[in-house]
N, C-alpha and C positions, 0 to 999 in steps of 0.2 A: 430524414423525415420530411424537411420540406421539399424536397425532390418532391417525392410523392406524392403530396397533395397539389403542384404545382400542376404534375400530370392527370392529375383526375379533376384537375380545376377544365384544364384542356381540353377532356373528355365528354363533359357533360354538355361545356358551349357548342362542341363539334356536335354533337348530341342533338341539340336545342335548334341549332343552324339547320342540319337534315331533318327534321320534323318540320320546322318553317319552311323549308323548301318543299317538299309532301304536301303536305298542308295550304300551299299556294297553287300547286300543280293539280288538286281536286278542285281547287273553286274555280281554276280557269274550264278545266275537262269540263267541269257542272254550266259554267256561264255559255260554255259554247254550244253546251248537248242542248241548253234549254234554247237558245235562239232557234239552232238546228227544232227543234218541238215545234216552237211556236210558226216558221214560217210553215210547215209539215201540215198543220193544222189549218191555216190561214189557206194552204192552196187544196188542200180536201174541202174545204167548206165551200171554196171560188167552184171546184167542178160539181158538187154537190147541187148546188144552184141551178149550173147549168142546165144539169139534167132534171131537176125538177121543173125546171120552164119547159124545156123537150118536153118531157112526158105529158104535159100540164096540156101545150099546145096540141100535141100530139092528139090526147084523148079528144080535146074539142073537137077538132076538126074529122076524129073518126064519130062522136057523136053525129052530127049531122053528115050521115051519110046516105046524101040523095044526089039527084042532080040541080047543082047550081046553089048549091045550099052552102058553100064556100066562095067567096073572091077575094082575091088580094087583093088590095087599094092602095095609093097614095096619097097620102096625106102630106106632104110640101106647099099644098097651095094656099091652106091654111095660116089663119096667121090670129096670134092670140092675142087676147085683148090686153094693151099694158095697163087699165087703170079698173077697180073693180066696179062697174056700172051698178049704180042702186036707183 
């Protein structure tokens, strides 16, 4: 009779062991898919952008469409003021 309980003492740790092992192999799967998500999202949002400026400059520049109603400039020569003048 203690045989027996000895083996089903055995049974349940074994038991208990693969559930804990399961059970740690979902939260890494989970911790890695969610990274995986978030950078997913972080670079949709980066090209999101982009093309919102595209489009944004885009339209401008088809709005005035005449002659010379566009130039490109340089602004390098500028130079900003460091202190706020009152």
């Amino acid at each position: 009779m203690k045989r027996s309980s000895q083996r089903h003492s055995i049974e349940n740790v074994f038991v208990l062991v693969l559930f804990a092992i399961f059970a740690m192999t979902i939260v890494a799967v989970l911790a890695l898919g969610a990274n995986q998500y978030k950078s997913l999202v972080e670079r949709d949002n980066n090209a999101y952008n982009k093309r919102i400026i595209t489009s944004y400059v885009s339209a401008q520049i088809r709005g005035y469409d005449r002659a010379d109603a566009v130039k490109a400039v340089s602004y390098t020569h500028l130079t900003l003021p460091t202190k706020l003048e009152v």
